[in-house]
C-alpha positions in Angstrom: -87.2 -67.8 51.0 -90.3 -68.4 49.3 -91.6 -65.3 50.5 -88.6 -63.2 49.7 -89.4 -64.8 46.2 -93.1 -63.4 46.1 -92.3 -59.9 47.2 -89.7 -59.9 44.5 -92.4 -60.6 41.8 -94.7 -58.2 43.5 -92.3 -55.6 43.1 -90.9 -56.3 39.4 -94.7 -56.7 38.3 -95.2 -52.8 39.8 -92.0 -51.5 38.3 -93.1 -53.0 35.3 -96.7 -51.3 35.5 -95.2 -48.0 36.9 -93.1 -48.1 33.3 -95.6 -48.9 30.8 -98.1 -46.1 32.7 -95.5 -43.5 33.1 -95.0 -44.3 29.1 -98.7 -44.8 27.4 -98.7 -41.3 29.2 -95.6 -39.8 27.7 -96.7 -41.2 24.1 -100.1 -39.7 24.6 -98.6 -36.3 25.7 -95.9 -36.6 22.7 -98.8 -37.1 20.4 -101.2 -34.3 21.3 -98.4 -31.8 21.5 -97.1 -33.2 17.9 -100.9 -32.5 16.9 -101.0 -29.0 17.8 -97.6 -28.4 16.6 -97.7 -29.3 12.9 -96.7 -27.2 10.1 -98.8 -28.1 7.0 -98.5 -25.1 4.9 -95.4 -24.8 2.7 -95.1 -22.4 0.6 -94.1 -23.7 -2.7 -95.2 -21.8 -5.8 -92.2 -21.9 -8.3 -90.7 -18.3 -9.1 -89.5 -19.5 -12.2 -86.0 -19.6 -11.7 -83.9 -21.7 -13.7 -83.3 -25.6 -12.5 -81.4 -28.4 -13.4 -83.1 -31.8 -12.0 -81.5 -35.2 -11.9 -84.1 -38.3 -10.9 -82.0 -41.3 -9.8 -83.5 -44.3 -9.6 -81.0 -47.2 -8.8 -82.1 -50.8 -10.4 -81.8 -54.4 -9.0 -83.3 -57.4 -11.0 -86.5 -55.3 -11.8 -87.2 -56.5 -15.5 -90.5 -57.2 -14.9 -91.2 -53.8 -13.3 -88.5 -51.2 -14.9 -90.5 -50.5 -18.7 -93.9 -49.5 -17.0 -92.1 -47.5 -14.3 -89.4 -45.7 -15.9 -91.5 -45.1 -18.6 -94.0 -43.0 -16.8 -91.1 -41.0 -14.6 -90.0 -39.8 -18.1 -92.9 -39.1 -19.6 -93.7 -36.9 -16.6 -90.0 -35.0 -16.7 -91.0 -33.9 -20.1 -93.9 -31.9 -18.4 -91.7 -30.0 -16.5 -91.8 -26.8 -18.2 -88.7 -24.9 -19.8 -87.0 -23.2 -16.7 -86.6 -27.0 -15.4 -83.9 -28.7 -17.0 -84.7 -32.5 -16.2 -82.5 -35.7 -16.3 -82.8 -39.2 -15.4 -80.1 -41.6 -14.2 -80.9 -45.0 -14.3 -78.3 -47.0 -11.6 -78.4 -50.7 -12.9 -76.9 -52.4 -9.2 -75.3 -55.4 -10.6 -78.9 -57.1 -12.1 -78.5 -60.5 -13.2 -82.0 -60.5 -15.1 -82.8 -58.4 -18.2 -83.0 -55.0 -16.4 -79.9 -53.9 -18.1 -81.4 -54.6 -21.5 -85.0 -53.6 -20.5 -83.2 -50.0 -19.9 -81.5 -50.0 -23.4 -84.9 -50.5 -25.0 -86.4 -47.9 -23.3 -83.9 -45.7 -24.2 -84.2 -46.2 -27.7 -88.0 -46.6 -27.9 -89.1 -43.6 -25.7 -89.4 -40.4 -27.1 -88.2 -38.4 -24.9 -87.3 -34.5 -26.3 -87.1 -32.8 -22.4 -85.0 -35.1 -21.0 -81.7 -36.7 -21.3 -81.7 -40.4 -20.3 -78.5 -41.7 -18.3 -78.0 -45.5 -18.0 -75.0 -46.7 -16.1 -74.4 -50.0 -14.7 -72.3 -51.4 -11.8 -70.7 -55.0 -12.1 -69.8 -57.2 -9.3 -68.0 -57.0 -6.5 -68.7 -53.5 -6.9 -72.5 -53.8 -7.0 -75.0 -55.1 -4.7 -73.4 -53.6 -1.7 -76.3 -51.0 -0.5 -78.4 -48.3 -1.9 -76.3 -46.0 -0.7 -73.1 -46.8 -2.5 -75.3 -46.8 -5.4 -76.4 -43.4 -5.0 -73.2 -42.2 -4.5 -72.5 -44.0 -7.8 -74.6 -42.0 -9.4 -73.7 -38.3 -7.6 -70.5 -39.2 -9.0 -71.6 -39.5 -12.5 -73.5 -36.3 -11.9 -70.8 -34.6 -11.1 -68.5 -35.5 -14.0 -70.6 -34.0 -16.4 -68.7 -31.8 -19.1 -71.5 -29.1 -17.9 -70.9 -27.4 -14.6 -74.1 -27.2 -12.6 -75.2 -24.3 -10.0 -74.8 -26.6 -7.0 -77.9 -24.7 -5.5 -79.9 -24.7 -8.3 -79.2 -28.4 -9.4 -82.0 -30.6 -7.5 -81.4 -34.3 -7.1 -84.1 -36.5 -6.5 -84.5 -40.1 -5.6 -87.4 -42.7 -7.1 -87.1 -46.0 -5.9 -87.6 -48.9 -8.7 -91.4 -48.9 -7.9 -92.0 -45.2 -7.8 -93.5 -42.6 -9.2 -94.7 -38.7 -8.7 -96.2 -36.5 -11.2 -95.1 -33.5 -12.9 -96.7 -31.4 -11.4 -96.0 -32.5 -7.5 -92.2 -32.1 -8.6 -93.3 -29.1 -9.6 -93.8 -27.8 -6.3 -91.2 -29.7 -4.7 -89.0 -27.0 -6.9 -91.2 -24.1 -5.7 -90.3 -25.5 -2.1 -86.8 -24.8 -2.3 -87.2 -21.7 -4.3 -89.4 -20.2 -1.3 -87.5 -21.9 1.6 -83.5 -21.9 2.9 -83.3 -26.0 3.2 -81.0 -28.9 1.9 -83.9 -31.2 1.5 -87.0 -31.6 0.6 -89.2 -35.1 1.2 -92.4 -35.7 -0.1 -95.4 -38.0 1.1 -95.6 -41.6 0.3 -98.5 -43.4 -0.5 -99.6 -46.9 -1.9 -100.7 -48.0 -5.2 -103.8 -50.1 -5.6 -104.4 -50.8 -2.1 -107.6 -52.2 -2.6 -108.7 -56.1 -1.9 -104.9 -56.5 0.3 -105.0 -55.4 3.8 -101.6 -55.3 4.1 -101.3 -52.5 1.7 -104.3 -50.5 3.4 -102.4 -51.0 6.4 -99.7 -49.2 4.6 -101.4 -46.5 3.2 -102.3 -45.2 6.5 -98.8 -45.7 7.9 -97.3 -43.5 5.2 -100.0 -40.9 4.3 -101.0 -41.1 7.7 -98.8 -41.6 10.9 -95.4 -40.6 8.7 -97.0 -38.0 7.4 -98.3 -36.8 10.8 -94.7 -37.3 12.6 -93.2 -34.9 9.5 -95.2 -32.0 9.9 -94.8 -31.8 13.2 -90.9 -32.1 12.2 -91.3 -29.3 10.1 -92.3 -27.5 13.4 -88.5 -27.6 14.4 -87.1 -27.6 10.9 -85.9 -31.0 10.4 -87.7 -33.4 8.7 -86.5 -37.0 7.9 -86.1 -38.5 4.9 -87.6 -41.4 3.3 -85.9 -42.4 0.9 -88.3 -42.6 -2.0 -89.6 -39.2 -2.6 -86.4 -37.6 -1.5 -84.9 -34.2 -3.3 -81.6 -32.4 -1.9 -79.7 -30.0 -3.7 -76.5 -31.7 -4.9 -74.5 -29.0 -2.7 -76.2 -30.8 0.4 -75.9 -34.2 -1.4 -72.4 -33.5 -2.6 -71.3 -32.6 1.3 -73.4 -35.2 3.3 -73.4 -38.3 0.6 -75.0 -41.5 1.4 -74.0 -44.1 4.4 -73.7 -47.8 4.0 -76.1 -48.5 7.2 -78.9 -50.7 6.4 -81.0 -47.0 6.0 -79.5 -45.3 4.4 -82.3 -42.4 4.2 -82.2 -41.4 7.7 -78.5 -41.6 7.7 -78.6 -38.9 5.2 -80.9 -37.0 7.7 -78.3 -37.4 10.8 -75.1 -36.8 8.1 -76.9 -33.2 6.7 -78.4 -32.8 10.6 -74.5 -32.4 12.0 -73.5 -30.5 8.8 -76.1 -27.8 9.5 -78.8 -28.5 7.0 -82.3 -27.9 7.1 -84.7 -30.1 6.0 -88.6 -29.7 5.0 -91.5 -32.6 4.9 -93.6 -31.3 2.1 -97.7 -33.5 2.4 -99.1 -32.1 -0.8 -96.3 -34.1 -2.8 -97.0 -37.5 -3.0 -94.5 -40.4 -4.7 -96.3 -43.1 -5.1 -95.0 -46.9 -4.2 -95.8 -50.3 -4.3 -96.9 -51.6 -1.0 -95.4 -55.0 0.8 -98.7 -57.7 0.0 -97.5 -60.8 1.9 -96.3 -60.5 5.6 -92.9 -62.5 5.3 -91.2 -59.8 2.6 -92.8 -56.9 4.9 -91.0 -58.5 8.1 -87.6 -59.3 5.9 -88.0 -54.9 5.1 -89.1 -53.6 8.7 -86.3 -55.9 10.2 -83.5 -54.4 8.2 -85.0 -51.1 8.9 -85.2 -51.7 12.4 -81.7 -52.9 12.4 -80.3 -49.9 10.3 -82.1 -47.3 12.9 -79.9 -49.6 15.5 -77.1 -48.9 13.6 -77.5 -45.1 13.0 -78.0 -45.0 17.4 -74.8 -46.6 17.4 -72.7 -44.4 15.2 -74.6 -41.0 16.0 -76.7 -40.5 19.1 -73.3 -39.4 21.0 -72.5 -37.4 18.0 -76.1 -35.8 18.2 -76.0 -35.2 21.6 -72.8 -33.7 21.7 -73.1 -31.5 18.5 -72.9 -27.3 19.1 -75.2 -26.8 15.9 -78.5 -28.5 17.0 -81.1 -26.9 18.5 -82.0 -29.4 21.9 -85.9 -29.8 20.2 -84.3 -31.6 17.3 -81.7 -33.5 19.3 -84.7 -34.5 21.6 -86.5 -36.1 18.8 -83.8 -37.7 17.1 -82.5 -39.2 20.2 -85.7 -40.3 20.8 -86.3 -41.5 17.7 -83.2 -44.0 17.2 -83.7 -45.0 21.1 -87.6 -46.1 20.4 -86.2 -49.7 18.9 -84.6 -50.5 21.9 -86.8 -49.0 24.4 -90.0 -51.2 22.2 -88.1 -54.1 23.0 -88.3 -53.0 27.2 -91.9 -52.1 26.8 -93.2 -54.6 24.8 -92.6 -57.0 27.9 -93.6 -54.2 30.4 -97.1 -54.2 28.4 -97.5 -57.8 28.0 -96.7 -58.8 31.5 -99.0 -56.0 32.6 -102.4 -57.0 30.5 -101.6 -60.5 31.8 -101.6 -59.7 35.4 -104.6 -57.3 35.1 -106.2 -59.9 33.2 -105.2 -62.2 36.7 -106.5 -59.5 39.2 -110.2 -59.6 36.9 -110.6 -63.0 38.3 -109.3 -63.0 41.9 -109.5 -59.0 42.7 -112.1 -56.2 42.4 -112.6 -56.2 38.3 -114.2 -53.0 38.8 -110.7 -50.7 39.0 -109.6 -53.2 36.2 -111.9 -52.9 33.8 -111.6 -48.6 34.3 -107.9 -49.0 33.5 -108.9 -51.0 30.0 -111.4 -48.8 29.1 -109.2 -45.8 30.0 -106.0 -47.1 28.2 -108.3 -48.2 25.4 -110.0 -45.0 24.8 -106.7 -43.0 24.8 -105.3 -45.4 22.5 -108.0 -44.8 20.1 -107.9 -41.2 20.5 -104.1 -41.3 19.2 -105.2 -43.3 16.2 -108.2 -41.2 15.7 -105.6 -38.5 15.0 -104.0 -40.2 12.7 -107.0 -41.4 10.5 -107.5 -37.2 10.4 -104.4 -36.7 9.5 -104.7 -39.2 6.9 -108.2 -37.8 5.7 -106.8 -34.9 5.0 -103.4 -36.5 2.9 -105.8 -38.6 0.4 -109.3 -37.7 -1.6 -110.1 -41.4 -2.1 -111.8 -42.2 1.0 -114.2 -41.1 3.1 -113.6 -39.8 6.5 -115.2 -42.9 8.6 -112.8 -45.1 6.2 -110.0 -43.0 7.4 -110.5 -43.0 10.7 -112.0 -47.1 10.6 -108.5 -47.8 9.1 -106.5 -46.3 11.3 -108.3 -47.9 14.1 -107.6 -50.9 12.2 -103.7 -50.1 12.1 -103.2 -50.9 16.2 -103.3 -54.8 15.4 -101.3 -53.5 12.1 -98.5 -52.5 14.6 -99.0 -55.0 17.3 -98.0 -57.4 14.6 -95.0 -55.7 13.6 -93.7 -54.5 17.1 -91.9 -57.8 17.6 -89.4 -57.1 14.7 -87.3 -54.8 17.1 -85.9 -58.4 19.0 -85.6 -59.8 15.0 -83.1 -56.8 14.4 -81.8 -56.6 17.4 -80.6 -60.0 17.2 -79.0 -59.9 14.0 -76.9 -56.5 15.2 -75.8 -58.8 18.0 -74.6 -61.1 15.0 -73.1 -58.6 12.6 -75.7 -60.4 10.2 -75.5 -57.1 7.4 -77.6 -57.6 4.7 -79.5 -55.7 2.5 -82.6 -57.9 2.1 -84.1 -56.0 -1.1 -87.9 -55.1 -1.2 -89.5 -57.4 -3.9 -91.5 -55.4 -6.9 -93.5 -56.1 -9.4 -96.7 -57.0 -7.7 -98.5 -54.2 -9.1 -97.0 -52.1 -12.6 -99.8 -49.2 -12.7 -99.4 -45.7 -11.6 -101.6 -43.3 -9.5 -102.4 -40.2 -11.6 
């Protein structure tokens, strides 16, 4: 019996070491074909053909954030140059501080002679019930304008509460969809003032630099994903696909427009800028609900993916991929522990030699991978130097070990139909990157 028990062990250990191989391998394949795959280059110079563009921004307690912000996004929409008609909608959710009022005073105090400033607020038990029903909130006010808009030539854009991109990026997001047949077009994210907060380093390079790298290799196949801040579809796309109540709501916009036949484009030299996550308990409470909403989205749409006649099998690959990788982590982050233990075991009572090669092997190609990214990442941003890049990155692999937990976090709740939307604190930093 006791023997029966050992070989049992001996042979889940192996599995277990065949599976996280077999997948270090795939990732590292996946990665180097990604590399070599990107599409950088968009072309978006504008031809100067007439625009209408709406920035939403919807609101939730953010009165100590809201002047400094808003304030800015308009200031920048009067930049946009004649053949741009620009708009902002500001979506109070149901705020139970001063946001409402902050708004009003803006509205009165800004001068503002490009742009026409929309305020509309949502009362509960209407409000508070997801970004997405905001949004759609919103669309609908759009829509009701006395003026009808060219549903091609209207662009709708979405700045999240702490956002903010310059004229001149938006600028080219217009020249993207003047040169190129899409639905959507995201832009890059990056971090204000990352400096003395390694959390928000850590950030930087996730956005600017792995995202960023995962989206132009997307381009490759014609279907980026969005990202919610720093997102622009035309309101015919937005209009047909509308925002989901899953806990993200961004990449359910993605899978909505993906079945309906839209294209989508991830645009690097366009950057909305964002406040990062400082402390680690918010940053857990906003990976967890986006971990649990990328469960959801598997739930409701992989079969619809995989059985759809209108997308090509390289974008089905990758999505499916994509919204299994939270519940495959939580397979492989055991696979991986149990296997570093029992190497660390077989140091100590077996040759160390072959050991220590399979370290130094897996450690190697794991920096490799990150080395790419910190490239990537050099290339995205003019405000550091290529060692910090690349130091950085290297730097984000305990940045991820740390957060590759959260999958069991979200996975739990799922399992509890615990649903809700756990809202990203601002107001930690109120400056702009220029």
């Amino acid at each position: 019996m006791e023997k029966l028990r050992v070989m049992t062990i001996i042979i889940f250990t192996k599995i277990l070491l065949v599976v996280s191989l077999i997948t270090f391998l795939s990732y590292l394949l996946w990665f180097s074909i990604f590399y070599l795959e990107r599409v950088k280059d968009i072309k978006c110079g504008s031809n100067e053909d007439a625009y209408d563009l709406f920035i939403m921004i919807p609101l939730l307690d953010e009165e100590n954030t809201v002047t400094t912000y808003v304030k800015n996004m308009i200031l920048e929409l009067n930049k946009m140059g004649d053949n741009i008609h620009t708009n902002i909608v500001l979506i109070n959710d149901g705020s139970t501080d001063h946001t409402l009022k902050r708004l009003h005073d803006i509205q009165k105090s800004v001068y503002s002679p490009n742009t026409q400033v929309y305020i509309l607020s949502r009362e509960y038990p209407n409000a508070r019930n997801g970004k997405g029903n905001a949004l759609n909130y919103g669309l609908n006010f759009i829509n009701n304008l006395p003026s009808p808009f060219d549903s091609d030539h209207t662009i709708v854009g979405i700045v999240d509460a702490d956002g903010f991109i310059s004229a001149k990026h938006m600028k080219m997001v217009i020249g993207t969809f003047d040169n190129n047949r899409v639905g959507m077009v995201q832009t890059a994210v990056s971090m204000n003032l990352t400096s003395n907060n390694w959390l928000s380093k850590m950030q930087d390079m996730e956005f600017l630099g792995a995202n960023s790298f995962m989206q132009e290799s997307r381009n490759k196949i014609g279907q980026a994903i969005a990202s919610g801040n720093g997102q622009f579809t035309t309101l015919r796309m937005a209009d047909e696909v509308r925002w989901g109540n899953s806990l993200l709501e961004d990449f359910e916009f993605t899978v909505r427009g993906l079945l309906k036949g839209y294209r989508t484009i991830f645009l690097s030299e366009a950057i909305v800028y964002q406040e990062a996550v400082r402390t680690l308990r918010p940053l857990w409470k906003q990976r967890i609900r986006w971990c649990q909403g990328s469960m959801q989205c598997w739930l409701k749409y992989s079969y619809k993916i995989l059985k759809s006649p209108i997308i090509k099998k390289s974008i089905k690959t990758d999505m499916l991929l994509f919204l299994s990788m939270p519940f495959f982590s939580m397979v492989l982050n055991i696979a991986n522990s149990l296997s570093a233990l029992l190497q660390i075991n077989n140091v100590f009572t077996e040759k160390p030699l072959p050991v220590m090669v399979v370290f130094l092997t897996v450690l190697l190609f794991t920096l490799f991978i990150w080395l790419l990214m910190g490239l990537e990442y050099h290339q995205n941003t003019d405000r550091f130097s290529l060692f910090k890049c690349v130091t950085r990155s290297w730097e984000c692999i305990l940045y991820n070990y740390i957060l590759s937990f959260i999958p069991y976090f979200a996975f739990t709740y799922l399992l509890m139909g615990r649903v809700k939307w756990d809202k990203t604190a601002h107001g930690q930093t109120a400056n702009v990157t220029d």
